[in-house]
C-alpha positions as CSV (number, residue, x, y, z in Angstrom):
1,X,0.0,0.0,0.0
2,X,1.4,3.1,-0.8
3,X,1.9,5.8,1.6
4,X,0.3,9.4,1.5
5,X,3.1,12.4,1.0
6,X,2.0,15.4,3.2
7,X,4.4,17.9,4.6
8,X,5.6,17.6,8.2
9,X,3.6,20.7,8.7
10,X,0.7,19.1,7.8
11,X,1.7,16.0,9.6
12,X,2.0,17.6,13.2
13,X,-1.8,19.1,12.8
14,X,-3.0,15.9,11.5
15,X,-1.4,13.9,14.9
16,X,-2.3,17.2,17.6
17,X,-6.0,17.2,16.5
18,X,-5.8,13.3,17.1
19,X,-4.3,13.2,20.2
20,X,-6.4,16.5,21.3
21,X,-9.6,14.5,20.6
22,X,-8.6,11.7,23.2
23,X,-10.5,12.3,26.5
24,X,-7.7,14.4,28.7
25,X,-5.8,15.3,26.2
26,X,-7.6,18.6,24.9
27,X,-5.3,20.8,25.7
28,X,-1.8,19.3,24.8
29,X,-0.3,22.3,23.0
30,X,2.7,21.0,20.9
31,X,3.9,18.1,19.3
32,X,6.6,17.4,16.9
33,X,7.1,15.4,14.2
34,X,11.2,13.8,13.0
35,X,11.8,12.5,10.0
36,X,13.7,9.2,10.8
37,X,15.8,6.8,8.4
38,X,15.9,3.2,9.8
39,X,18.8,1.2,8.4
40,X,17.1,-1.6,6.2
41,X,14.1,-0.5,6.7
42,X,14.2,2.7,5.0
43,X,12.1,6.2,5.8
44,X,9.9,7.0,8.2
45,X,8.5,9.1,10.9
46,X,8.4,9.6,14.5
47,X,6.1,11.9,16.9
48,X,6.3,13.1,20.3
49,X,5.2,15.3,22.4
50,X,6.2,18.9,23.4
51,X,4.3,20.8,25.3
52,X,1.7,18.6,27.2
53,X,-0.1,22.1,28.1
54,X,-2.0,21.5,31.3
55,X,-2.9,17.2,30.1
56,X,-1.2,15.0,32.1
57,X,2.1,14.8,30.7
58,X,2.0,10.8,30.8
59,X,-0.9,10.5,29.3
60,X,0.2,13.0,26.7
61,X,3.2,10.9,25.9
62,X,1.5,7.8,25.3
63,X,-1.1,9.2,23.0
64,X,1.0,10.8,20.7
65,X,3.0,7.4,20.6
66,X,0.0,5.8,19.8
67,X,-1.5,7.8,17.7
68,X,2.0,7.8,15.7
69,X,1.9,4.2,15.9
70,X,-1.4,4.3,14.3
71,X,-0.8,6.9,11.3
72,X,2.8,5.9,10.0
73,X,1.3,3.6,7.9
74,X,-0.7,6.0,6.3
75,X,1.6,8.8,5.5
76,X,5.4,9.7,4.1
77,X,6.5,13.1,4.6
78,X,7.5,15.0,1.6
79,X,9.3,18.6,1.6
80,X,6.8,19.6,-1.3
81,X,3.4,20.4,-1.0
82,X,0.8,17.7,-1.4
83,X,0.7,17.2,-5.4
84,X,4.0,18.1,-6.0
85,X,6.6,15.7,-4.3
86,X,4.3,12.3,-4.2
87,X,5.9,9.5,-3.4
């Protein structure tokens, strides 16, 4: 299955409004998204958290984990704008 490109911008708000819809988590503030190249296994991406604004911070954590977890599969990041880097 091929992978979506979108732009790490458009990434991180895809993965904050998922983890800010999970009950406790409405008002985690920040995440960030890394580009990451696994040896063998090629490119990828990782998210975590940032500012946890007033959520429990633990919580936070794990939600943006799984919610990563959940949405690699889905998308690639690209530099371009959708349409003009697909992958």
């Amino acid at each position: 299955m091929s992978k979506v490109a979108i732009t790490r911008e458009e990434l991180a708000a895809k993965v904050l409004a998922a983890v800010q819809s999970h009950q406790g988590c409405e008002l985690v503030k920040e995440i960030a998204i890394t580009a990451v190249n696994i040896v063998g296994s090629g490119k990828t991406w990782h998210a975590s958290l940032v500012d946890s604004g007033l959520a429990d911070s633990q919580l936070a954590a794990s939600v943006v984990r799984q919610t990563g977890d959940d949405l690699e599969p889905t998308f690639a990041i690209t530099e371009h704008p959708r349409g003009e880097g697909e992958l």
